[in-house]
VEXDREN-2710 file (C-alpha; in Angstrom, 1 decimal):
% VEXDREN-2710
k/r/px/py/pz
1/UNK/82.2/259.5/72.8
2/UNK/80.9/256.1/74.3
3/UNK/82.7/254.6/76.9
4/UNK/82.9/251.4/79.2
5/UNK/83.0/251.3/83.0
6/UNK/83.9/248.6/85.1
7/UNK/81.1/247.5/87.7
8/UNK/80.9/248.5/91.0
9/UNK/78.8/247.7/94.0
10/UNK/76.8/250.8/95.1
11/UNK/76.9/252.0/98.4
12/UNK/74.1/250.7/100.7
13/UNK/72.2/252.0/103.0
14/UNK/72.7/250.7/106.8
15/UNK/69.8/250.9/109.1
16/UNK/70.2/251.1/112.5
17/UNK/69.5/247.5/113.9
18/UNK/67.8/249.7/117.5
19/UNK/65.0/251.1/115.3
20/UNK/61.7/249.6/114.3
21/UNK/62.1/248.5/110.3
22/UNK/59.2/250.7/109.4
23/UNK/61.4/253.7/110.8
24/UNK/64.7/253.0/108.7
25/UNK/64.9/255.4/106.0
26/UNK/66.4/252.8/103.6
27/UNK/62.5/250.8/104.1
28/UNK/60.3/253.4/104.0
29/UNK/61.3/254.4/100.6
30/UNK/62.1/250.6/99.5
31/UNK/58.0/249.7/100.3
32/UNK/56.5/252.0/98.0
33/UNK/59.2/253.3/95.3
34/UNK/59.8/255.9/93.3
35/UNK/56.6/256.3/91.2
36/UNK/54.7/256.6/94.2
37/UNK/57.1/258.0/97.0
38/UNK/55.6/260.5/98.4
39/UNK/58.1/263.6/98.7
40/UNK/57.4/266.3/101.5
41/UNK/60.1/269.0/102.2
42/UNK/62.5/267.0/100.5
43/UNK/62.2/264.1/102.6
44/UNK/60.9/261.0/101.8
45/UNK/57.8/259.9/103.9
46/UNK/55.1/256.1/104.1
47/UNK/52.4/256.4/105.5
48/UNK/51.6/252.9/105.2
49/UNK/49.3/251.7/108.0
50/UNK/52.0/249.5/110.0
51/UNK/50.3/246.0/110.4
52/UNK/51.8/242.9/111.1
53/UNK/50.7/240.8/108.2
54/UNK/49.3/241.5/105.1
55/UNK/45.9/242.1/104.9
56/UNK/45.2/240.6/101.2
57/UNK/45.8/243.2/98.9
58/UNK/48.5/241.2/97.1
59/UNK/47.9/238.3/95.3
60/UNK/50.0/235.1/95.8
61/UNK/53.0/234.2/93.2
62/UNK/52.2/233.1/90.1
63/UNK/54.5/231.1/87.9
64/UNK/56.1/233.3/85.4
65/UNK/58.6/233.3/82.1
66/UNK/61.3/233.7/84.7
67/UNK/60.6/231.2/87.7
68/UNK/61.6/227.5/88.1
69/UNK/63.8/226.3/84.9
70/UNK/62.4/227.9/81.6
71/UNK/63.8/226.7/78.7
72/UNK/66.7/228.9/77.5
73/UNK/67.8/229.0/73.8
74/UNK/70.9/230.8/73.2
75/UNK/71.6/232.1/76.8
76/UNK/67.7/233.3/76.7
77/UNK/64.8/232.2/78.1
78/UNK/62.9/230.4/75.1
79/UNK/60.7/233.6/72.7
80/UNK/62.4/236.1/74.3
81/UNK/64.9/237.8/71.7
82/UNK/66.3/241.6/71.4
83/UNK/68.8/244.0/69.8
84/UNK/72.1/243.4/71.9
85/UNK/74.0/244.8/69.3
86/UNK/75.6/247.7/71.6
87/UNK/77.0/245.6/73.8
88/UNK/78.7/247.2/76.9
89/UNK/78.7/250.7/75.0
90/UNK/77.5/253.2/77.7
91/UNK/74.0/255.2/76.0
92/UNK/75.0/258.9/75.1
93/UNK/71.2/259.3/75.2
94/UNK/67.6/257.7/75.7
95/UNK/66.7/254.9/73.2
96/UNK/65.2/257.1/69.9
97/UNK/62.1/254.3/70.1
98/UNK/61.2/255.1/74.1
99/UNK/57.3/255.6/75.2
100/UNK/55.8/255.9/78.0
101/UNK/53.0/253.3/79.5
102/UNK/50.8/253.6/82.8
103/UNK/52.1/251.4/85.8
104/UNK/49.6/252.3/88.4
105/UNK/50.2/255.7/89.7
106/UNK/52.8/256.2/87.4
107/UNK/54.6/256.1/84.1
108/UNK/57.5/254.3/82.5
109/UNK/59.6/254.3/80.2
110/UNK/59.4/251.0/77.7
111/UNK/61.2/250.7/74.4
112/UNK/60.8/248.1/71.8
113/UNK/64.5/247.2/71.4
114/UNK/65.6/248.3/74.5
115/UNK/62.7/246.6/76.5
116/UNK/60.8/244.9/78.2
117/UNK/59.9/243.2/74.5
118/UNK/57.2/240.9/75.9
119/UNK/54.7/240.8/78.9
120/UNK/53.5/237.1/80.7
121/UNK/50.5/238.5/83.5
122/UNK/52.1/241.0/85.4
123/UNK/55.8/240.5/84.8
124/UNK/57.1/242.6/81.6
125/UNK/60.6/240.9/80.8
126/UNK/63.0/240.5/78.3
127/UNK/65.5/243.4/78.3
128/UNK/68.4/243.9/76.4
129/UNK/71.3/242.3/77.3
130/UNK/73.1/246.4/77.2
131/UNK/73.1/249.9/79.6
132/UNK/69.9/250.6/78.1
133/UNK/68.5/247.6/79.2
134/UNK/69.5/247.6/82.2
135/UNK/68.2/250.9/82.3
136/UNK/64.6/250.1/81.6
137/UNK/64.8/247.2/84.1
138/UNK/65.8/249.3/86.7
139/UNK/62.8/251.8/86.3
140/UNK/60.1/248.8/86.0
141/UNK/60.7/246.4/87.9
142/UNK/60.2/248.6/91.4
143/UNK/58.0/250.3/90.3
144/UNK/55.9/247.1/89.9
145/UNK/56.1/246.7/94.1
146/UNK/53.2/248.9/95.2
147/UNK/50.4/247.0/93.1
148/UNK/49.1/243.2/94.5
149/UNK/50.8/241.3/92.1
150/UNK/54.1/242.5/93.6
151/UNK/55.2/238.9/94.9
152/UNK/55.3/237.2/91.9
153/UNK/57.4/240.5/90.7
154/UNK/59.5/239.8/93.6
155/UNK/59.8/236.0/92.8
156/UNK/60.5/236.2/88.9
157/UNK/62.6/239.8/88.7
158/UNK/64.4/240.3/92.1
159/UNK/67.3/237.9/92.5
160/UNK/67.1/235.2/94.7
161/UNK/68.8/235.7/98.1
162/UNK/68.3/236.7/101.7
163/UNK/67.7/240.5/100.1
164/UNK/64.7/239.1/98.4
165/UNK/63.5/236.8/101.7
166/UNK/63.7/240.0/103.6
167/UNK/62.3/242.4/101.2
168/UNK/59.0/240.0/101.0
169/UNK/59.1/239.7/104.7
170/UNK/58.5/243.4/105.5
171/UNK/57.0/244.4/101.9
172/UNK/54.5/241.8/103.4
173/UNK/53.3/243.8/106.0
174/UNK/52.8/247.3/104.3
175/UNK/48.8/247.4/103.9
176/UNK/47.3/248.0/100.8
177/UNK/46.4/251.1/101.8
178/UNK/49.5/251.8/101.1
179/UNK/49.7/256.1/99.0
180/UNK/50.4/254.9/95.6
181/UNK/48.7/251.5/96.0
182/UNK/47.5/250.3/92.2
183/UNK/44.0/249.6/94.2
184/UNK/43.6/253.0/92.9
185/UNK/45.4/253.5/89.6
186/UNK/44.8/257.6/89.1
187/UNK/45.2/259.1/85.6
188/UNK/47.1/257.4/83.0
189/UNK/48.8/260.4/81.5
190/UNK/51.4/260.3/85.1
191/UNK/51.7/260.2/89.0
192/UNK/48.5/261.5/90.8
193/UNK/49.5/265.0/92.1
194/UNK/47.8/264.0/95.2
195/UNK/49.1/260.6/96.1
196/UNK/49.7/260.3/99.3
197/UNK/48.4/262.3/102.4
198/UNK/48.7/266.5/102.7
199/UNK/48.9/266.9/99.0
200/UNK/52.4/266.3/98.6
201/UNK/53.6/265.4/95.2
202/UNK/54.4/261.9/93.8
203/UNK/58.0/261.6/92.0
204/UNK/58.0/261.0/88.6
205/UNK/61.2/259.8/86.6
206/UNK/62.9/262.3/84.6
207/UNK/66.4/261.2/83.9
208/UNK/69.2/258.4/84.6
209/UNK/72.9/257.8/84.6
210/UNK/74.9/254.6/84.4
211/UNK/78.0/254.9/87.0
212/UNK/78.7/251.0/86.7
213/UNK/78.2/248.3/84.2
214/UNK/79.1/245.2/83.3
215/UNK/77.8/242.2/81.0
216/UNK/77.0/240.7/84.4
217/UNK/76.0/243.1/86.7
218/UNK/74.8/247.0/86.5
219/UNK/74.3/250.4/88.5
220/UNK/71.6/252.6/87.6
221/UNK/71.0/256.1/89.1
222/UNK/67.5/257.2/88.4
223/UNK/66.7/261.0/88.6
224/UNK/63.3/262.0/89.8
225/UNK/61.4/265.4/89.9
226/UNK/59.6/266.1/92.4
227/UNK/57.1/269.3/93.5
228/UNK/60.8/270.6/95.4
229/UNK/63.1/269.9/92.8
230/UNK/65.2/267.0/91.8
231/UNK/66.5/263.6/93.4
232/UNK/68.4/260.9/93.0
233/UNK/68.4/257.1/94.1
234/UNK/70.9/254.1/92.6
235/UNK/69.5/250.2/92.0
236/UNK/71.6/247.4/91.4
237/UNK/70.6/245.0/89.0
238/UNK/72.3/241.6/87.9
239/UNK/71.9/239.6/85.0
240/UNK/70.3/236.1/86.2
241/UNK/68.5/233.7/84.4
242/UNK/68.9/235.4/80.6
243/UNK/67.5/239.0/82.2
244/UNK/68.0/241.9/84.2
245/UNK/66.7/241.5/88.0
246/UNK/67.3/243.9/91.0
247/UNK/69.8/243.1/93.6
248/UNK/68.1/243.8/96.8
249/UNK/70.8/244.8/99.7
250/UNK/70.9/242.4/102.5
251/UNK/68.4/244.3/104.3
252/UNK/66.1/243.9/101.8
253/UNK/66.5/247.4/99.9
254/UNK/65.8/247.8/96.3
255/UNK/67.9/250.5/96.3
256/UNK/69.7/253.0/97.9
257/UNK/68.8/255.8/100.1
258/UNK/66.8/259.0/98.3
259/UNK/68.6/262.1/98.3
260/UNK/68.1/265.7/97.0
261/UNK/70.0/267.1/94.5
262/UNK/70.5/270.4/93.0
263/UNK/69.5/270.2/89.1
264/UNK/70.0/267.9/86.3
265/UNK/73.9/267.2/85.6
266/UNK/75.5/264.0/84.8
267/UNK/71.9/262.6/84.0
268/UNK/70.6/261.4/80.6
269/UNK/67.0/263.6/80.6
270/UNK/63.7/261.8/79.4
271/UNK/62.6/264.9/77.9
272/UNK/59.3/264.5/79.0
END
């Protein structure tokens, strides 16, 4: 049976204002992201080189199809157009038209009527205006933060606050030596088995679950596997601008804090 939620606000993580950023939890996972988190004994580790400013791996923003005031036809941003027909009806499965594409260490899931429906540079955009787009969003857009053109990612697909000023400010100052950095793409059929340091295992996505959605705003939970099992991690997303974007938290999170989990249940699987 479908059925319709109401939205609610996930829980966030709260760091502890006496610690160093680059030792709160909540950062450490935020600055590299699930496709290339780097999963040791069930805890999430970054072994990002801790400088204080960034050291030109990234490029600078680039104007996008999102940025400044694009010309919107129909609530949309002009050329972008997709299959909303579902409306707020919750997914009983993955989109039947899903594949899977090479985002540096990683793969994602893309769909041609769920989204992202066209690409501009770096920025793939235009979901659908449903769960399942929301969905997709939630997987991509992140996942987009370890490679250098994260900033104009963060400009055009993260929504515009101090959760976005902050997130730039410390994503800023993560090297791009960063495990997982796209300077060093690996093998396009999924995460490197060796990203990272000790030979730990990158996460890869295998499932999802929608606690909260409405035509405004959405919660996704994404499930990961990893080399010890399974985990789980929730981003918010609002729709701004005629697309999905990621609500950072105040502290600049892209989303909540990692945590283990014991199998599969209440997740939509990938199958793959």
């Amino acid at each position: 049976m479908f059925t319709r939620r109401e939205y609610r606000e996930p829980r966030r993580y709260r760091s502890d204002p006496s610690e160093p950023y680059w030792k709160q939890r909540g950062w450490q996972v935020s600055a590299a992201f699930l496709g290339v988190v780097v999963l040791l004994s069930g805890i999430v580790a970054l072994t990002a080189g801790r400088g204080t400013a960034d050291d030109g791996a990234s490029t600078p923003p680039s104007e996008g199809p999102l940025s400044g005031s694009p010309a919107m036809k129909d609530g949309r941003p002009d050329g972008c157009r997709t299959d909303d027909g579902h409306g707020d009806v919750m997914p009983t499965s993955p989109p039947d038209d899903v594949d899977w594409r090479a985002l540096g260490v990683t793969r994602v899931p893309v769909s041609a009527s769920a989204g992202p429906t066209l690409t501009q540079g770096p920025v793939w955009w235009c979901f659908a205006h449903t769960p399942a787009g929301a969905v997709l969003a939630a997987h991509i857009i992140p996942s987009h933060m370890s490679g250098p053109d994260w900033r104009t990612i963060a400009q055009e697909q993260v929504v515009a606050g101090q959760g976005r000023d902050l997130f730039v400010f410390k994503r800023s100052t993560v090297r791009g030596d960063t495990p997982g950095s796209t300077r060093d793409t690996g093998s396009a059929s999924g995460p490197r088995p060796d990203a990272g340091s000790g030979g730990s295992s990158a996460a890869s996505y295998a499932g999802f679950s929608v606690p909260a959605y409405s035509g405004e705003a959405a919660t996704v939970e994404l499930l990961l596997k990893t080399g010890q099992g399974y985990a789980t991690t929730s981003v918010a997303l609002r729709w701004s601008g005629g697309d999905w974007k990621v609500q950072p938290s105040d502290n600049g999170a892209l989303h909540t804090p990692v945590k283990a989990v014991q199998g599969t249940n209440g997740h939509l699987l990938w199958g793959v």
